[in-house]
MARDO-442000 format. One line per 10 residues: number of its first residue (from 1); their letters; for each residue x, y, z of C-alpha. Coordinates in Angstrom, 1 decimal. Layout:
NUM> a> X,Y,Z; ...
//
This chain:
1> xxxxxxxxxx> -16.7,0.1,-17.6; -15.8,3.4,-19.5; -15.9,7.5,-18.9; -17.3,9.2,-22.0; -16.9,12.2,-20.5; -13.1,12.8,-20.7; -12.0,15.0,-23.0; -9.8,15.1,-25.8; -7.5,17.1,-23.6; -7.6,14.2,-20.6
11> xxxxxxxxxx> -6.9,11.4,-23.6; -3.7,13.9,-24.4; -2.8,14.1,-20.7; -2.9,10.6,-20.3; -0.6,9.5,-23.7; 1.6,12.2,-22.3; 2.0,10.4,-18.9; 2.4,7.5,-20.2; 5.1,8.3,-22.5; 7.1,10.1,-19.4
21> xxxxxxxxxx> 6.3,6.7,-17.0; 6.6,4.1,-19.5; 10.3,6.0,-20.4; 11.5,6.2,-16.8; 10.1,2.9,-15.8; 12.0,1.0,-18.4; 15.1,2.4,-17.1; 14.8,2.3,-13.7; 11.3,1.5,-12.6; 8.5,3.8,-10.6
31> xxxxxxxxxx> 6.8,4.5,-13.7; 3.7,3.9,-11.3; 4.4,7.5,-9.5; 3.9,9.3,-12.7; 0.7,7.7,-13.6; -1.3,6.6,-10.7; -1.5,10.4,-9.5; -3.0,11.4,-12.7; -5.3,9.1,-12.9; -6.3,9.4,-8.8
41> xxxxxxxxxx> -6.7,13.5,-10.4; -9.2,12.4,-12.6; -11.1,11.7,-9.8; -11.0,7.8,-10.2; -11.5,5.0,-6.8; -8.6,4.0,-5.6; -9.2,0.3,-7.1; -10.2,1.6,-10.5; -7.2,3.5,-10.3; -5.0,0.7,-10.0
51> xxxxxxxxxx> -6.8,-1.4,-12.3; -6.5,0.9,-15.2; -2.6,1.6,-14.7; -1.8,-1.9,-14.7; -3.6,-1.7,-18.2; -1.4,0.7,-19.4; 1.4,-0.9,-17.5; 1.2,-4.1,-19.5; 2.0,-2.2,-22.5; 4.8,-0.5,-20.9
61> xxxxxxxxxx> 6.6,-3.8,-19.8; 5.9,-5.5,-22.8; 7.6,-3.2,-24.9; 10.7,-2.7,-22.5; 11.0,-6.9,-22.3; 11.0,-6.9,-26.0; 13.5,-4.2,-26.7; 15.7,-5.3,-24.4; 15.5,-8.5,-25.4; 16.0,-7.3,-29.3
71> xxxxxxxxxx> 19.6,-5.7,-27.7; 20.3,-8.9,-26.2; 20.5,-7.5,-22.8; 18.7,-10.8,-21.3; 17.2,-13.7,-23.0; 13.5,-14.4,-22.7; 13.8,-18.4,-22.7; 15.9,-18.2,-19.6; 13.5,-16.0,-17.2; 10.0,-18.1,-17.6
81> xxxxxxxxxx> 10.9,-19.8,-14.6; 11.0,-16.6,-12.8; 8.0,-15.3,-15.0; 6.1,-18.3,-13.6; 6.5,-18.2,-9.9; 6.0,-14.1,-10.1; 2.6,-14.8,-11.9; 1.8,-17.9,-9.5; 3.0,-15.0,-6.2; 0.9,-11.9,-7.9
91> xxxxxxxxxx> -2.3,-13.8,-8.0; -2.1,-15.1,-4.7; -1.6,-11.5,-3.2; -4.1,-10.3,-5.3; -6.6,-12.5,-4.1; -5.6,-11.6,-0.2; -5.8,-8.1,-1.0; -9.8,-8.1,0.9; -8.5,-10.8,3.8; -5.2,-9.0,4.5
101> xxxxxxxxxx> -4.5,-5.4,6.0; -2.0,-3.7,3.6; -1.0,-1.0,6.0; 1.2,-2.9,7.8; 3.2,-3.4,4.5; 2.6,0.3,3.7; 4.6,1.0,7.1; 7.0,-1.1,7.2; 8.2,-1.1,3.3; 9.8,2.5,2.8
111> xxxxxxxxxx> 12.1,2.0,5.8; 13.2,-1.5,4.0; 13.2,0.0,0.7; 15.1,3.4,2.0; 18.2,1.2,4.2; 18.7,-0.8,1.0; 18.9,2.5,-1.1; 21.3,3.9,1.5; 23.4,0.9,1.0; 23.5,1.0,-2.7
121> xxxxxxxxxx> 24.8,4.7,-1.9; 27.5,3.7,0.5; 28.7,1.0,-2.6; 29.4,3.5,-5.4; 31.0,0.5,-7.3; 28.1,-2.1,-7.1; 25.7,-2.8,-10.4; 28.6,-1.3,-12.5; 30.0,-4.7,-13.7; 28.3,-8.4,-13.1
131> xxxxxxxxxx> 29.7,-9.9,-10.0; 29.5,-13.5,-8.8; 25.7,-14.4,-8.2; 25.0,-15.5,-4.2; 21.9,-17.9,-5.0; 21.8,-20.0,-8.1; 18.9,-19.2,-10.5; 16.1,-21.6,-9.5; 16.2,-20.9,-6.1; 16.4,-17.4,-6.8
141> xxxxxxxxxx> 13.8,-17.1,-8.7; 11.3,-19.3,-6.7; 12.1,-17.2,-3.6; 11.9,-13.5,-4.9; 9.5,-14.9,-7.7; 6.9,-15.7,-5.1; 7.7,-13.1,-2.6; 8.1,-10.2,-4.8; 5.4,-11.1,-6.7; 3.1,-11.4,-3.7
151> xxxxxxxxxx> 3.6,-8.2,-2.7; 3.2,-6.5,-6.3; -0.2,-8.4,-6.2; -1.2,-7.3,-3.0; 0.3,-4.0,-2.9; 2.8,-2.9,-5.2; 5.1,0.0,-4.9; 8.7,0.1,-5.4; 8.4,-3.6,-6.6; 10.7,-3.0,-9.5
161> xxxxxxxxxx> 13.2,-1.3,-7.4; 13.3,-4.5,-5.3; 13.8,-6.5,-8.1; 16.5,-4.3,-9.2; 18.3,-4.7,-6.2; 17.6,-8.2,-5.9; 19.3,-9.0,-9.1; 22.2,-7.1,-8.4; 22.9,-8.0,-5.0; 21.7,-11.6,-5.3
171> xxxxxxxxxx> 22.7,-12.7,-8.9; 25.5,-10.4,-9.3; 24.0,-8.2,-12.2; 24.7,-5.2,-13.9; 22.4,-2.2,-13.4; 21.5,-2.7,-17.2; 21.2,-6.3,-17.1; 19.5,-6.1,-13.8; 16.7,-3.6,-15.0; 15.9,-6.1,-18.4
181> xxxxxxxxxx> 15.5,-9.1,-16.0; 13.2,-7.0,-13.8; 11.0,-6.2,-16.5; 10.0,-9.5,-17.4; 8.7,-9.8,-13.7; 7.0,-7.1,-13.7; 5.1,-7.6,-17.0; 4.6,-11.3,-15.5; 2.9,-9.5,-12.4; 1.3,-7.0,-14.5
191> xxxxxxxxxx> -0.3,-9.3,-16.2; -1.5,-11.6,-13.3; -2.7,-8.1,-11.3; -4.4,-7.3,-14.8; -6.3,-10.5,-14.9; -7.7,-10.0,-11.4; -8.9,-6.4,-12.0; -10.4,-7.0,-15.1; -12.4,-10.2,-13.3; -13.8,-8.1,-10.8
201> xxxxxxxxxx> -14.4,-5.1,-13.1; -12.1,-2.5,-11.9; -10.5,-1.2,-14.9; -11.4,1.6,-17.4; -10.6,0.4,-21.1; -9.9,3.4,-23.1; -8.1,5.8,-20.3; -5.7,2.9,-19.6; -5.7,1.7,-24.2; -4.8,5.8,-23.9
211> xxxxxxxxxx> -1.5,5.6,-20.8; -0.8,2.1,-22.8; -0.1,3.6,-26.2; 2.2,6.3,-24.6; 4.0,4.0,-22.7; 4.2,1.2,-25.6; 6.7,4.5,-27.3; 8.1,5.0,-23.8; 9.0,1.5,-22.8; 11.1,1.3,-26.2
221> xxxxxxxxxx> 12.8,4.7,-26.0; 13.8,4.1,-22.0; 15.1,0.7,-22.8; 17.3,2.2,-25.7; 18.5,4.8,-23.2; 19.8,2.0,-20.7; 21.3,0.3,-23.4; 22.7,3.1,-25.0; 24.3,4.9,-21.6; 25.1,2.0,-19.8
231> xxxxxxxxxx> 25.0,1.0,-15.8; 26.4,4.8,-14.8; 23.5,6.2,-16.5; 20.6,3.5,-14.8; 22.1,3.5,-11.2; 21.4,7.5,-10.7; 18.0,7.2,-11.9; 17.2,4.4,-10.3; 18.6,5.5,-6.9; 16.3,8.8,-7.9
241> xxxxxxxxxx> 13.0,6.9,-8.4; 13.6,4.2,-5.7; 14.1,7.2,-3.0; 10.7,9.3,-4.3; 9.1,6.1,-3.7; 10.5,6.1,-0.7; 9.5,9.6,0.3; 5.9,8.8,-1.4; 5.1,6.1,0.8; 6.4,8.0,4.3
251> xxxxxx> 4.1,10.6,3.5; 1.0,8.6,2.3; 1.3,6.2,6.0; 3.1,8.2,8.4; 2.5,12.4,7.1; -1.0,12.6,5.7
//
């Protein structure tokens, strides 16, 4: 499916939001809140919306993995585990998208996603360093893989600030180390969510080929930022992003 109507000036618009979205979501996630609107302003369904930023995000994610993996930040043979059950979760929530009613989710998740943040507020200290891991890594991974990846297929937001703070309270990460990991989930979801949108045709090729190859630049610039600053540079911007998704999703299920 394409629009050859969109301008030159909408192609622009779109690189330029994906440069911004694929830079803040390599850092701290939410890159989703910069791009979805625009698209939704284009005048797009809501499912063709979604399709066509998970196009763009797979660019996004797969340049983030890769740099971060270039700075040694994670290694990629020691998260397909994780990368596995995520896919494996994403597909299944994908497919219960028409059996299930998300707006149970969509009320329930900001309160869950808000306490968290407040709690990550109240521990100034926490992501700084790596601290000693609660779950050991199979378990972890099979657990959050599934769940989180579930929920990414079947409704998405604020799915990379859960797997921030999943890492980091859980395994004991870093911010830095924490946001890496949490990128190769989310391309593995990506991905999955990808696969299914395509399938059923709701996806625009060139308007998501145009957010990709701004946030292909932006994946790799925000993942030499978090390298580069460090944990006190990730945890503001994260706690930023995870509370406008926060405030996004109050508004969209309990304001409008």
């Amino acid at each position: 499916m394409s629009l050859p109507d969109l301008s030159a000036l909408t192609y622009l618009l779109l690189l330029t939001a994906g440069l911004v979205a694929g830079t803040v979501d390599a850092i701290a996630g939410g890159g989703g809140l910069i791009t979805l609107p625009v698209l939704l302003g284009l005048g797009l369904p809501a499912p063709l919306a979604l399709g066509t930023n998970k196009l763009g995000a797979v660019f996004g994610t797969t340049s983030a993995t890769w740099s971060f993996a270039r700075q040694g930040a994670m290694k990629l043979r020691e998260c397909w585990a994780g990368a596995v059950w995520t896919a494996t979760g994403a597909l299944a929530g994908a497919a219960c998208v028409h059996l299930l009613d998300p707006a149970f989710l969509g009320r329930t998740i900001p309160w869950l996603l808000g306490a968290m943040v407040l709690y990550m507020v109240c521990r100034p200290q926490l992501g700084e360093h790596d601290r000693r891991h609660r779950m050991e890594a199979p378990a972890f991974y099979a657990l959050f893989g599934l769940g989180l990846g579930f929920y990414d297929g079947f409704f998405g937001p604020g799915v990379g600030s859960f797997w921030n703070i999943a890492f980091v309270m859980v395994l004991g990460f870093n911010f830095v180390k924490a946001t890496a990991h949490a990128k190769v989930m989310n391309l593995s979801s990506n991905v999955a969510a990808l696969a299914f949108f395509v399938s059923s045709g709701s996806c625009l090729l060139w308007p998501g080929l145009a957010l990709g190859a701004g946030q292909l630049v932006g994946g790799r610039l925000g993942a030499h930022l978090a390298m580069s600053r460090g944990a006190r540079f990730v945890r503001p911007v994260f706690l930023l992003m995870a509370g406008l998704t926060v405030l996004k999703l109050l508004y969209q299920h309990y304001l409008r």
